[in-house]
C-alpha positions as CSV (number, residue, x, y, z in Angstrom):
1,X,103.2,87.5,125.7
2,X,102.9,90.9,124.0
3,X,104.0,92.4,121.0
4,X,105.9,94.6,123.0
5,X,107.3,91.8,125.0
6,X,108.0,90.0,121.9
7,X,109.8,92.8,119.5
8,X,112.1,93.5,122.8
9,X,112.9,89.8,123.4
10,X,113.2,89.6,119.8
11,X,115.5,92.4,119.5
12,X,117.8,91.2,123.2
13,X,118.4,87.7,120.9
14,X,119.3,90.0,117.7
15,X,121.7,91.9,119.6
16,X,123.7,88.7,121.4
17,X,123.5,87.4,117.8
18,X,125.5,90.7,116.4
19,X,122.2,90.6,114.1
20,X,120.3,93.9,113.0
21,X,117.3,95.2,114.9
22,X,114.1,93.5,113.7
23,X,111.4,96.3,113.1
24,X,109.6,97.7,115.4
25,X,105.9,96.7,115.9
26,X,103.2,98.6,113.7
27,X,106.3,100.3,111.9
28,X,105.1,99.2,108.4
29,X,100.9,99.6,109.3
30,X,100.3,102.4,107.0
31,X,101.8,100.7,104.3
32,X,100.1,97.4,104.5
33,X,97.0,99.5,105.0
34,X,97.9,100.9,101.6
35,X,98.6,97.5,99.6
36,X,95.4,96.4,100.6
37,X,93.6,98.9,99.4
38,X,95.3,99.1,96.3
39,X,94.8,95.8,95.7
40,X,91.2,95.6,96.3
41,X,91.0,98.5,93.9
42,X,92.9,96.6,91.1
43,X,90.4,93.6,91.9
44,X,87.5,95.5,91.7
45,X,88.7,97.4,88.3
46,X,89.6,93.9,87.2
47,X,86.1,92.6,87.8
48,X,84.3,95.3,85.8
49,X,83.4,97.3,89.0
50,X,84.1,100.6,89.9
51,X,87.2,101.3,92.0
52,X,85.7,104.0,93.7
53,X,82.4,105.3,95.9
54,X,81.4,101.0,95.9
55,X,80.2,100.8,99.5
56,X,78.6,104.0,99.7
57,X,76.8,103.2,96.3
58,X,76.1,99.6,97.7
59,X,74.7,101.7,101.2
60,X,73.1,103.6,99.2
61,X,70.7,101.4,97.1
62,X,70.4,99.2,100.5
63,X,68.7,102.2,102.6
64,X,66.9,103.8,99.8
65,X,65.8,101.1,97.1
66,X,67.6,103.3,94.4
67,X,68.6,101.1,91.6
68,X,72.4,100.6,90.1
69,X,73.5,103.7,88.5
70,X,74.6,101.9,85.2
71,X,71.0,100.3,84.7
């Protein structure tokens, strides 16, 4: 079954219950998205690392041997 299948099966069952609409799939995407990546900033700020420009800087030192910028 789909998501779309599911969200307007979902929503048919709401509606013979008199219930509200669930949401509709990928509705709230962006904002998990978000969350996420605020979180793993707050981890990494956390852990002493820097919250910003870590892959590239990790890319970085992988393709051209350059060492750590705080060494």
């Amino acid at each position: 079954m789909s998501i779309t299948q599911q969200y307007l099966l979902d929503t048919y069952r709401a509606q013979q219950h008199g219930e509200s609409a669930p949401p509709a799939p990928g509705q709230h995407d962006w904002q998990v998205a978000r969350e996420l990546r605020d979180y793993r900033r707050f981890r990494a700020v956390v852990g002493g690392l820097p919250a910003h420009g870590r892959i590239r800087e990790a890319l970085g030192r992988w393709l051209h041997g350059r060492r750590p910028a705080g060494c």
